[in-house]
VEXDREN-2710 file (C-alpha; in Angstrom, 1 decimal):
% VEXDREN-2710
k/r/px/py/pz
1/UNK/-41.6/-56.7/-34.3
2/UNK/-42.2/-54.1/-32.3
3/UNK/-44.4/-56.1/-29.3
4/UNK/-41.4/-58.4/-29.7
5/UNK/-39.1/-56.2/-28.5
6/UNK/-41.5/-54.5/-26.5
7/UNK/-41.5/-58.2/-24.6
8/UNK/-38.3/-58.5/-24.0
9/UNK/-36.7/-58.7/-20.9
10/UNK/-34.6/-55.6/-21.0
11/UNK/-37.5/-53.4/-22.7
12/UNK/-40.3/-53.9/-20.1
13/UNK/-43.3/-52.0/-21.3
14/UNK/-44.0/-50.2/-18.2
15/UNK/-40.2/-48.4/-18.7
16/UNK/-41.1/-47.5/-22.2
17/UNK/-44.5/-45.9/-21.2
18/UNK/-42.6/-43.7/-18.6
19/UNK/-40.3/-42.7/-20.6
20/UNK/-42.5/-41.5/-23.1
21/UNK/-44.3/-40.1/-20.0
22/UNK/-41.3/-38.2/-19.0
23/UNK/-40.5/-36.9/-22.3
24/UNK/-43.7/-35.5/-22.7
25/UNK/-44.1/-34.1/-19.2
26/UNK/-40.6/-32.5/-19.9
27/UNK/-41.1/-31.1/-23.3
28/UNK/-45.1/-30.1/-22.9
29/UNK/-44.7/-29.2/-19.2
30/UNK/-42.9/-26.2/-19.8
31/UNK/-39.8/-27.2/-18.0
32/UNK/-36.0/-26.1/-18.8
33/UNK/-35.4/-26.7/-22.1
34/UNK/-34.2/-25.0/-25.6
35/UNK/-37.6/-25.2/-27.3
36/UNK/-39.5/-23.9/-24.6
37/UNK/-36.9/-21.1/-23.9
38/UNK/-37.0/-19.9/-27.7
39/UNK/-41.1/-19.9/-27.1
40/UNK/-41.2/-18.3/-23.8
41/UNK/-38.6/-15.4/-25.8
42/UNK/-41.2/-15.3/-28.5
43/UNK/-43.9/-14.8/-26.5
44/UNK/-42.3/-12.0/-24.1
45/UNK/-41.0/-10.3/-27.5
46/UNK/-45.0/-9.8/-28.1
47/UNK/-45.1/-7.6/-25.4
48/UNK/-43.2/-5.6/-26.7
49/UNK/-44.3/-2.8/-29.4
50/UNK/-41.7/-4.2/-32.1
51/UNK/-43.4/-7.7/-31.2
52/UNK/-46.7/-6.8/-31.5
53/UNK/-46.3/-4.7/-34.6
54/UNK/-44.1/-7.7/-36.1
55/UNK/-47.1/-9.9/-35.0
56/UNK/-49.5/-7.8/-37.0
57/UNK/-47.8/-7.8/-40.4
58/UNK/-47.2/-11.5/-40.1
59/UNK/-51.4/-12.1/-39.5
60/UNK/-51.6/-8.7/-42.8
61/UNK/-49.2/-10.4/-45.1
62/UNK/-51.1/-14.1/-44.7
63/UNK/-54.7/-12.4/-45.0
64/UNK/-53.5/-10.9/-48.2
65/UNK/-52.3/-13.4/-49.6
66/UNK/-55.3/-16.3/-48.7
67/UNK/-57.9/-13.9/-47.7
68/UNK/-57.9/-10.3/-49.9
69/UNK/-55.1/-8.5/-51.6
70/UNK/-56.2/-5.1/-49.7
71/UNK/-54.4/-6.9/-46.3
72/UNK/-50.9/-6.4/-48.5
73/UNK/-52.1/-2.5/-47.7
74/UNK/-52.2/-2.7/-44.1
75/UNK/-49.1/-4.9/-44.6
76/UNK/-47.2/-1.9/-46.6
77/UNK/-48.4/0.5/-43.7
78/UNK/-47.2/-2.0/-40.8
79/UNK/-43.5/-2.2/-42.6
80/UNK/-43.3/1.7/-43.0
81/UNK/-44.1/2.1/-39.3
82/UNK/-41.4/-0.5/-38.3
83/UNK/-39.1/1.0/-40.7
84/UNK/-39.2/4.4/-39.5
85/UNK/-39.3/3.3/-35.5
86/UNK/-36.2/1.0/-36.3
87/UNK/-34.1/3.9/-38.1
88/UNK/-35.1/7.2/-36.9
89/UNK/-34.4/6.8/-33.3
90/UNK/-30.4/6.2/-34.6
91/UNK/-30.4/9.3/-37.0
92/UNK/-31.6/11.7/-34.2
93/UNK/-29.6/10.6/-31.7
94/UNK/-26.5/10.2/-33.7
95/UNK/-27.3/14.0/-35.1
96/UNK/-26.9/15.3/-31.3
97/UNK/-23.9/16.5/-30.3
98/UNK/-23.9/17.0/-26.5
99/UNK/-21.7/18.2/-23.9
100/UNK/-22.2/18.0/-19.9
101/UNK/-19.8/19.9/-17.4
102/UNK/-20.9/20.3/-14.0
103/UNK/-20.7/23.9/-12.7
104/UNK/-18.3/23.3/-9.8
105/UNK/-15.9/21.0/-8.7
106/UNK/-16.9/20.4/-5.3
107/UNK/-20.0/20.6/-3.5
108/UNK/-21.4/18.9/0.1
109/UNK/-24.4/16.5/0.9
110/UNK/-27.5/18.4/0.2
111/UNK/-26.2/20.8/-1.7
112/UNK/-28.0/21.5/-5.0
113/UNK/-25.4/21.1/-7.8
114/UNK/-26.6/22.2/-11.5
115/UNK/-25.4/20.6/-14.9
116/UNK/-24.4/22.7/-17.7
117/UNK/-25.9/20.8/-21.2
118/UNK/-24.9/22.1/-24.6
119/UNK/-26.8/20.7/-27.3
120/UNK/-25.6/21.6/-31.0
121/UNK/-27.3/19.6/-33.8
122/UNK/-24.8/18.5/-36.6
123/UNK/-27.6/18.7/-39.5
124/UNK/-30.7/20.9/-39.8
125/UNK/-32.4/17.6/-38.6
126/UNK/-35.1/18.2/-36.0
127/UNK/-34.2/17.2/-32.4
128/UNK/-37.2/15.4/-31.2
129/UNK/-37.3/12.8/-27.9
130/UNK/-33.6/13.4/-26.5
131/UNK/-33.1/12.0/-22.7
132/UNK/-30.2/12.2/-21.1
133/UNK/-28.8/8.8/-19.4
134/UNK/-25.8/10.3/-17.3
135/UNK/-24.8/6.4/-16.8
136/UNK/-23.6/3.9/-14.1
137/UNK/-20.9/6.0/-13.7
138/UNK/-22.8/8.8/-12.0
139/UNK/-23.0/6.7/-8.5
140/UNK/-21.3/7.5/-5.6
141/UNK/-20.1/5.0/-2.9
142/UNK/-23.1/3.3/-2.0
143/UNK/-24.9/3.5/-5.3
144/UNK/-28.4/2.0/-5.7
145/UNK/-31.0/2.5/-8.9
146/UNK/-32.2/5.7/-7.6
147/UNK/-28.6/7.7/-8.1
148/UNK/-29.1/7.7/-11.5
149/UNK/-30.0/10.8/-13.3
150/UNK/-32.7/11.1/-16.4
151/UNK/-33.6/14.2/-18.0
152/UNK/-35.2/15.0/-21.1
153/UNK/-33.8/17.4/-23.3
154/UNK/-36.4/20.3/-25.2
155/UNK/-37.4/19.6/-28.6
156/UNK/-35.3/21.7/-31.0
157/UNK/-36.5/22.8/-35.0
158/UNK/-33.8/23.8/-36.4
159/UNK/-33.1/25.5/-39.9
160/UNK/-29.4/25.7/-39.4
161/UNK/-27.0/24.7/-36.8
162/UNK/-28.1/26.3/-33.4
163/UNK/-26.9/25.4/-30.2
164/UNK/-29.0/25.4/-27.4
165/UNK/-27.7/25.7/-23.4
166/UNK/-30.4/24.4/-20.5
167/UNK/-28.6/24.2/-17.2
168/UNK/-30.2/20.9/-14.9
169/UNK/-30.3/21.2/-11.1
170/UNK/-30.6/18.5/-8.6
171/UNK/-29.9/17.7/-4.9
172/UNK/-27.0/15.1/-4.1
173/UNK/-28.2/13.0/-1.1
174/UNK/-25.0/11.1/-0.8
175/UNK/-20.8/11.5/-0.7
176/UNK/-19.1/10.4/-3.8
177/UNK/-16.8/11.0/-6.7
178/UNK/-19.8/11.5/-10.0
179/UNK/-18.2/11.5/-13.6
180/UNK/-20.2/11.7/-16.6
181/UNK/-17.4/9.2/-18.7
182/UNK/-19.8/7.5/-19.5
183/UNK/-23.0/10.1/-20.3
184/UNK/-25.0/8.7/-23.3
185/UNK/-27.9/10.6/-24.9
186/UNK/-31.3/8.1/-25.8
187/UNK/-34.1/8.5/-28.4
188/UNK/-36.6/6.2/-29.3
189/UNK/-39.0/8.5/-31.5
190/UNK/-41.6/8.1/-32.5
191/UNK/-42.9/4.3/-31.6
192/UNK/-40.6/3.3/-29.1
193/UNK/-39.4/0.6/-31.1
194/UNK/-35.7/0.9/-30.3
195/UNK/-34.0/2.6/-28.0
196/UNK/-30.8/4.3/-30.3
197/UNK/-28.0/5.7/-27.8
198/UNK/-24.8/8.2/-28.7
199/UNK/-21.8/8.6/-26.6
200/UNK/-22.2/12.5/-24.7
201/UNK/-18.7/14.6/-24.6
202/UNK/-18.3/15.2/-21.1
203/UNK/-15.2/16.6/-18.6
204/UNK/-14.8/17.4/-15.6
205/UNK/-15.6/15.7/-12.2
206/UNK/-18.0/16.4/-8.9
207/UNK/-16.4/15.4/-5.5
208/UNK/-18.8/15.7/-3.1
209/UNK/-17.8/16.1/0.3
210/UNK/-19.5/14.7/3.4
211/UNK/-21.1/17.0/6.1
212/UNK/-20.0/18.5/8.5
213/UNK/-21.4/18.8/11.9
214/UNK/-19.9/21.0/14.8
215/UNK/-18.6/19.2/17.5
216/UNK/-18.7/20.4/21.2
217/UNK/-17.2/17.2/22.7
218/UNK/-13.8/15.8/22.3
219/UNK/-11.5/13.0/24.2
220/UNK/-10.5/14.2/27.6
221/UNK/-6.9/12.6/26.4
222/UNK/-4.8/15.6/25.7
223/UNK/-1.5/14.2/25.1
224/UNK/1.8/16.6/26.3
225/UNK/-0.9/19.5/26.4
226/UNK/-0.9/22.1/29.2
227/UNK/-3.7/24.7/29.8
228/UNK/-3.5/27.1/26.7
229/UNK/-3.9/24.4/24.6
230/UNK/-0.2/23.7/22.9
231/UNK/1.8/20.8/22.9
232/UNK/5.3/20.6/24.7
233/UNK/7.6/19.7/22.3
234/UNK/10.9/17.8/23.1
235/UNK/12.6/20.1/20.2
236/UNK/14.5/23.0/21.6
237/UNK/12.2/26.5/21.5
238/UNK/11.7/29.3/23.3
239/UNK/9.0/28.6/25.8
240/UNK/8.0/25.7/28.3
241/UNK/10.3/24.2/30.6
242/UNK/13.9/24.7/31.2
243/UNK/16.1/21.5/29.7
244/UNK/19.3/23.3/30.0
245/UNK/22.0/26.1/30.4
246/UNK/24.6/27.0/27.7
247/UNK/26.8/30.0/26.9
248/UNK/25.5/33.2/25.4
249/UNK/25.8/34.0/22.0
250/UNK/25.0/36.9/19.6
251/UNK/21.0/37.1/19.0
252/UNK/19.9/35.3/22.0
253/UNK/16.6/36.9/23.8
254/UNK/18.4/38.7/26.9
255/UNK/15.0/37.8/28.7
256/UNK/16.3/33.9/28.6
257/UNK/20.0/35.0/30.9
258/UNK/20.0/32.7/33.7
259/UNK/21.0/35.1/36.2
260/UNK/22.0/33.1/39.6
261/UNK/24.6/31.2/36.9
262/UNK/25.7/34.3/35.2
263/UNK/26.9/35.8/38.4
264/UNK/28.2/32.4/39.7
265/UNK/30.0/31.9/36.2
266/UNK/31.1/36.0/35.1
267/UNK/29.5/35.1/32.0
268/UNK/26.2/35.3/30.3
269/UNK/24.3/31.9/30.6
270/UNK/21.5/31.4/28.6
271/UNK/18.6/29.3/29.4
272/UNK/17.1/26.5/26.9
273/UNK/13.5/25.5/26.7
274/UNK/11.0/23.2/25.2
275/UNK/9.0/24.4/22.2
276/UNK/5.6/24.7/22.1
277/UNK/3.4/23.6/19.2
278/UNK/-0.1/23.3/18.8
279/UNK/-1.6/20.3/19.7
280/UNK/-1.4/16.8/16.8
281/UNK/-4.6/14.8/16.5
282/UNK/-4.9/11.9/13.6
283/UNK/-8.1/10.5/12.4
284/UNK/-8.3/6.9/11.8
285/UNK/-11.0/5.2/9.6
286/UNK/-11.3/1.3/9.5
287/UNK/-11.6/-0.6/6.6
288/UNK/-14.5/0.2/4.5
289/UNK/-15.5/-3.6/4.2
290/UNK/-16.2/-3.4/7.9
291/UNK/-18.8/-1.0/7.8
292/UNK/-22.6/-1.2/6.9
293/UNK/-24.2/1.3/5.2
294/UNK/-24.7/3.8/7.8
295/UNK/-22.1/3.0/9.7
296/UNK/-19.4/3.5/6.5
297/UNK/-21.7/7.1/5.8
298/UNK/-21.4/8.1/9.6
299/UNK/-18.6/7.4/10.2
300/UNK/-16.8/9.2/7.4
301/UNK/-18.9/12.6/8.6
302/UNK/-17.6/12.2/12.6
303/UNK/-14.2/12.1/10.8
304/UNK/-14.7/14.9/8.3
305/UNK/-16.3/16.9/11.4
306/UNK/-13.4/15.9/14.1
307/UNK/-10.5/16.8/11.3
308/UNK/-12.3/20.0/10.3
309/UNK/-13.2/21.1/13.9
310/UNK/-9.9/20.6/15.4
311/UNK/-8.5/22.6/12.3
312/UNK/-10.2/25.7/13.3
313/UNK/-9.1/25.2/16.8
314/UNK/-5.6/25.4/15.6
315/UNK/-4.3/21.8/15.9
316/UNK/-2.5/20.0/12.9
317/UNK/-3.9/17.0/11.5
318/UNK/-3.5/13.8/10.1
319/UNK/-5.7/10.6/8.2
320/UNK/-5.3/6.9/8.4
321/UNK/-7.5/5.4/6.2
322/UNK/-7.2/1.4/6.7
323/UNK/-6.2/-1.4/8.9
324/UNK/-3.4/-0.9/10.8
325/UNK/-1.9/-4.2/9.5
326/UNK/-3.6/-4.1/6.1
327/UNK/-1.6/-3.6/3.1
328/UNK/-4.3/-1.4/1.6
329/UNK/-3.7/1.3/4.6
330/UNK/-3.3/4.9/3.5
331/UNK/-1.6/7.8/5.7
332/UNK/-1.5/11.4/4.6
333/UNK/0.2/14.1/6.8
334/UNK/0.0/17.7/7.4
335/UNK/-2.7/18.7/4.7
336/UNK/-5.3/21.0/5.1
337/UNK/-9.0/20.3/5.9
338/UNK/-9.8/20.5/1.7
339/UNK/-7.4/17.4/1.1
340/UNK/-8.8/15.6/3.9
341/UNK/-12.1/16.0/2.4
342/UNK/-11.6/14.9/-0.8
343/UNK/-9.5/11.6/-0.1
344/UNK/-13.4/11.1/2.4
345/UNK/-15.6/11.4/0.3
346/UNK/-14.0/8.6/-2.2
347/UNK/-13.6/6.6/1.1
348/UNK/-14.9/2.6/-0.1
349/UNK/-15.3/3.6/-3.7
350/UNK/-12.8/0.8/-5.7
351/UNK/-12.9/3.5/-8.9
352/UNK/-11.1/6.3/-6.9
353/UNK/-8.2/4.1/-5.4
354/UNK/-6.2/5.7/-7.5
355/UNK/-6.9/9.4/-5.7
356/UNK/-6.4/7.8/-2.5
357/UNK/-3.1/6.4/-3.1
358/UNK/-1.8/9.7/-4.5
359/UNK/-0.1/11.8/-2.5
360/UNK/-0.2/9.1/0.8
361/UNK/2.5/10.2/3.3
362/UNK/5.6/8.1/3.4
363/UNK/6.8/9.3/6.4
364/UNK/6.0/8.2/10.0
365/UNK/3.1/10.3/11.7
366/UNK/4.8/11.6/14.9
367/UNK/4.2/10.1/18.3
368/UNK/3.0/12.8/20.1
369/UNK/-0.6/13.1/18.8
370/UNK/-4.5/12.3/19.7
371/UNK/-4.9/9.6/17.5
372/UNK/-8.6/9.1/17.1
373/UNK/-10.4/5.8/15.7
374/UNK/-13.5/5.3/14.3
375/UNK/-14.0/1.5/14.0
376/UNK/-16.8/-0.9/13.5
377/UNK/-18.2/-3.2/16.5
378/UNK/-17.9/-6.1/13.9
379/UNK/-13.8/-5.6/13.4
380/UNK/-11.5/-5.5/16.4
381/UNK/-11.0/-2.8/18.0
382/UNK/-7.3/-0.7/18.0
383/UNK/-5.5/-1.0/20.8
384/UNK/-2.1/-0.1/20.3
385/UNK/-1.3/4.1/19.5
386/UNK/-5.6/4.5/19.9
387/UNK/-5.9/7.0/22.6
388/UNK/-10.3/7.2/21.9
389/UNK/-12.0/4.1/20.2
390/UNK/-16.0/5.2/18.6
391/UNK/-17.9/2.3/17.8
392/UNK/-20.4/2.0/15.6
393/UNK/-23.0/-0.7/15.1
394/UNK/-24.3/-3.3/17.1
395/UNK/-21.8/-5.3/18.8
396/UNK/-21.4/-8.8/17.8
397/UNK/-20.9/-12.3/20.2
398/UNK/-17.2/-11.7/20.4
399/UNK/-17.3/-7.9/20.8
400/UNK/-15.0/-7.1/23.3
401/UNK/-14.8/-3.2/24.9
402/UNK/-11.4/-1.8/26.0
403/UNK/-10.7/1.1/28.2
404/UNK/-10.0/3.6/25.0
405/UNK/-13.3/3.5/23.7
406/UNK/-14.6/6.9/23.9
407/UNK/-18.1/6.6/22.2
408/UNK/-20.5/3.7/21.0
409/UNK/-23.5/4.3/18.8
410/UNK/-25.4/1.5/18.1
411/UNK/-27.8/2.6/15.2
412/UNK/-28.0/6.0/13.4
413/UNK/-30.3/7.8/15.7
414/UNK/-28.2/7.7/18.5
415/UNK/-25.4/9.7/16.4
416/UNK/-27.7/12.4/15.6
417/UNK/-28.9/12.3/19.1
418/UNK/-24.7/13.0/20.2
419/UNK/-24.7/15.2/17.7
420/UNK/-27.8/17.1/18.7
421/UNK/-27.0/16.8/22.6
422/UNK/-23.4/18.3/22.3
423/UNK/-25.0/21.5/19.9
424/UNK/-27.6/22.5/22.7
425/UNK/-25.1/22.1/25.0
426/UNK/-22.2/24.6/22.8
END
């Protein structure tokens, strides 16, 4: 029956014999499939010390029972062993009660910030093989594998409820808002078997700021700005120009009589004049999409270092953080240096939208300003209300230069180079 069928026209035996080919080729070759997924999960669970260990009392519990009862020994050992590396892990850990705080708010790049840890044991239950896993949380910006932060906690023996302080110091490389939200404290005494985890009470959060460099070279565009360094104001005051005459009235400054009209008139006349104010400048950031690595890092310290430089000359400051024409552009107006900072150093970091959109200016920046952009050579460049363009990055096919662009650095060196030239100049 079967070579009749074989002979048929529609079961040649040559298609048979590759299918049978194909099936084993597919099932023996070790291709994609569900039976040789479950073995290749078997066989990388022996690698493992659960797997091995499981291994062992399989090969114990068979040699007792076909080889010699005194296997079901080894056996009894193997399962104790498991036992305790399966359970104890959870009963330590879930016996810690732990609480991180950092010890300031705010610190700056480099800075070594320490970590207060109180550890308080809920039962007279040794402490043995606590780390500290301050979780993905504890990234900034640009977060990679190295940001997080381990630490293994001291063995405590305790006959009643102690609680234990240890302060953890550490060096923050990069910019960023760090929480601890989502701390968890790890054991996996005394085997490794399982790795148990507990939730760590935690409050509190670490800005840290980006650095600040002093800057010795600024735009030669000083907009309205005379040689004392303030800003003529088209505001009434009581310096700059004369814009008018009127009458005199009671508390004027007798220094402001127009004379040649008084006498002219037989009346006081009072001169009116422009007000002087000290000079605008606004910072504008470009989309943090647009930036690379360093160029999203560098560029936020030019504009922390160009707000907080032009702050201790006096002027008042603004931020733009954004495309002009992007619906995800942020203004904020007339803050100190402090604010400025802290809206930075979340600058491209989705989880602190939130602090960025608090507190944006609704109001329209004024006119008369230094507004300063630091763009990408990959985006297009400002050209309307952009008095000085900086570049960063290498400039792509359609990269096309204006007349406002002040500075252009096409890698990282060359900014510490500026950077460098302009403090051995100062």
């Amino acid at each position: 029956m079967i070579s009749t069928a074989m002979d048929r026209p529609g079961w040649p035996v040559v298609s048979q014999r590759r299918r049978l080919a194909d099936l084993a080729r597919l099932e023996l070759g070790f291709e994609d499939t569900w039976f040789v997924r479950q073995l290749r999960g078997y066989l990388h669970s022996l690698h493992t010390p659960r797997g091995m260990l499981s291994f062992a009392l399989a090969i114990a519990v068979t040699c007792g029972v076909l080889v010699h009862e005194r296997c079901l020994a080894v056996a009894g050992v193997l399962c104790v062993v498991i036992g305790t590396g399966t359970y104890l892990p959870g009963v330590i850990a879930g016996n810690a009660r732990v609480r991180l705080n950092f010890e300031t708010e705010r610190a700056t790049e480099d800075d070594e910030i320490a970590l207060n840890v109180r550890i308080e044991p809920r039962e007279a239950i040794p402490l043995v093989g606590l780390t500290i896993d301050t979780g993905a949380s504890f990234a900034n910006v640009r977060a990679n594998a190295s940001d997080r932060w381990h630490f293994v906690l001291p063995t405590i023996w305790p006959w009643k409820r102690t609680m234990l302080r240890r302060q953890v110091r550490r060096q923050v490389k990069r910019r960023g808002c760090y929480r601890l939200d989502q701390a968890t404290v790890m054991c996996s005494f005394p085997f490794r078997l399982r790795e148990a985890r507990a939730h760590v009470a935690s409050d509190g959060m670490l800005i840290v700021w980006p650095k600040i460099y002093p800057i010795s070279k600024w735009p030669e565009v000083t907009i309205g700005s005379d040689d004392y360094g303030q800003m003529m104001s088209p505001a009434k005051g009581t310096s700059g120009d004369t814009t008018g005459l009127r009458e005199f009235r009671r508390g004027d400054d007798p220094r402001r009589i127009h004379w040649p009209q008084t006498a002219r008139l037989g009346q006081l006349v009072m001169r009116e004049q422009q007000r002087s104010t000290n000079p605008r400048m606004c910072v504008h950031l470009d989309s943090p999409a647009q930036f690379e690595t360093w160029e999203s890092d560098w560029a936020v310290r030019l504009a922390a270092s160009f707000l907080a430089g032009a702050e201790r000359m006096g002027w008042q400051c603004d931020l733009e953080l954004g495309d002009d024409d992007s619906h995800d552009r942020r203004v904020f107006h007339g803050h100190d240096t402090a604010f400025y900072l802290d809206r930075l150093a979340a600058f491209g970091d989705a989880e602190s939208l939130t602090m960025i959109e608090s507190d944006a200016a609704s109001d329209k920046i004024p006119r008369e300003r230094l507004r300063l952009s630091i763009v990408s050579a990959r985006s297009a460049l400002p050209s309307a209300g952009s008095q000085a363009v900086v570049v960063l990055g290498e400039p792509s096919s359609d990269f096309h230069s204006t007349e406002h662009v002040w500075l252009h650095f096409a890698n990282e060196s060359d900014v510490i180079a500026w950077l460098d030239a302009g403090r051995g100049e100062s």
